[in-house]
C-alpha positions, -999 to 999 in steps of 0.1 A, spaced: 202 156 498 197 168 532 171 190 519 155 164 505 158 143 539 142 176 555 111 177 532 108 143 534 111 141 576 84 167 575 58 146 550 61 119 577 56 135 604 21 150 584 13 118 575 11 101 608 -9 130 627 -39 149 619 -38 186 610 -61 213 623 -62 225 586 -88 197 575 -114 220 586 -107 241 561 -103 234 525 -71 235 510 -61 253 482 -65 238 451 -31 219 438 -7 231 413 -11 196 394 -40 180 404 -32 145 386 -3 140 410 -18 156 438 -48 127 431 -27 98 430 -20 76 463 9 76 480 14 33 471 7 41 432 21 66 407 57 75 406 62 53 442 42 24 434 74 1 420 95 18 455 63 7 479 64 -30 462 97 -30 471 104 -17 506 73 -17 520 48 -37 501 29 -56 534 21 -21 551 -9 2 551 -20 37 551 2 61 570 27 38 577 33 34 540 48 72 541 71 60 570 85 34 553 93 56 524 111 77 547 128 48 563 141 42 527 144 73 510 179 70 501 170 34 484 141 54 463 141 62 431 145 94 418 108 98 402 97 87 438 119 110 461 103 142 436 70 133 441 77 130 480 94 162 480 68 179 456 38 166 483 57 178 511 54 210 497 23 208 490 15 197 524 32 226 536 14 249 515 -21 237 531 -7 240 568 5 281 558 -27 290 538 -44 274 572 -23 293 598 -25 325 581 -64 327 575 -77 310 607 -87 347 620 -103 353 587 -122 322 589 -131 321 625 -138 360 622 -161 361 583 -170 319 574 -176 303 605 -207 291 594 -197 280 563 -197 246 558 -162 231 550 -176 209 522 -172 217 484 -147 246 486 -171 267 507 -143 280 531 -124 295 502 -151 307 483 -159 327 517 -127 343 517 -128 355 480 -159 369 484 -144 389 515 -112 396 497 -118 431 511 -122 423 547 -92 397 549 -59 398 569 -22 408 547 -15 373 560 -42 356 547 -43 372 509 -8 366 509 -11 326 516 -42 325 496 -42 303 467 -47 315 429 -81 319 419 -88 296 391 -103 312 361 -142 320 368 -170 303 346 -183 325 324 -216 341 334 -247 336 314 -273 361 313 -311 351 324 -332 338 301 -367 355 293 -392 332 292 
């Protein structure tokens, strides 16, 4: 449990400032379908009716915290699960902000260009940075040019 308290402290605290990393793009999440849903619906929805139904964007995450021994256990996975998450995006940012300032700086942080940037300078990138880098998905396949 005090892991869970930890984790929990930490998606708080994430959720009531504003991380450098927005400028870059995060790495894609493990399950996108949870990583999609709001913090006030999904496996929290029933727990934020509860405890903290009246409140609002970031301080929906504090009263969560406030109550995470009240939660239920669907809820207090999915908070822990986040935090990870969250945690992940904050590493992957630390590690390649070199990379980034040094090979994409003018790449727009809009559609996955930042990523995209590093891959294609896989080469040139710091041990750091491969290491936190996320898995590349699968690539579409390539079609040949037509001949008119």
């Amino acid at each position: 449990m005090k892991k869970t308290n930890i984790v929990l402290t930490i998606a708080a605290a994430w959720l009531t400032t504003v991380s450098a990393s927005a400028q870059v793009n995060p790495p894609a999440p493990i399950n996108p379908p949870a990583h999609q849903q709001r913090i006030s619906g999904g496996p929290c929805k029933a727990d934020v009716e509860q405890f903290c139904k009246d409140l609002k964007g970031p301080e929906i995450g504090k009263c969560l915290v406030a109550h995470q021994a009240e939660l239920s256990q669907p809820c207090q996975k999915w908070q822990v699960e986040l935090a990870k998450r969250r945690q992940t995006r904050v590493n992957f940012s630390d590690a390649c902000k070199g990379d980034l300032d040094r090979l994409c700086k003018d790449v727009p942080a809009v559609k996955g260009g930042k990523i995209k940037c590093l891959r294609e300078h896989q080469d040139g990138l710091s041990d750091a940075c491969k290491t936190a880098m996320p898995k590349s998905r699968k690539p579409a396949p390539q079609t040949a040019p037509q001949k008119p």
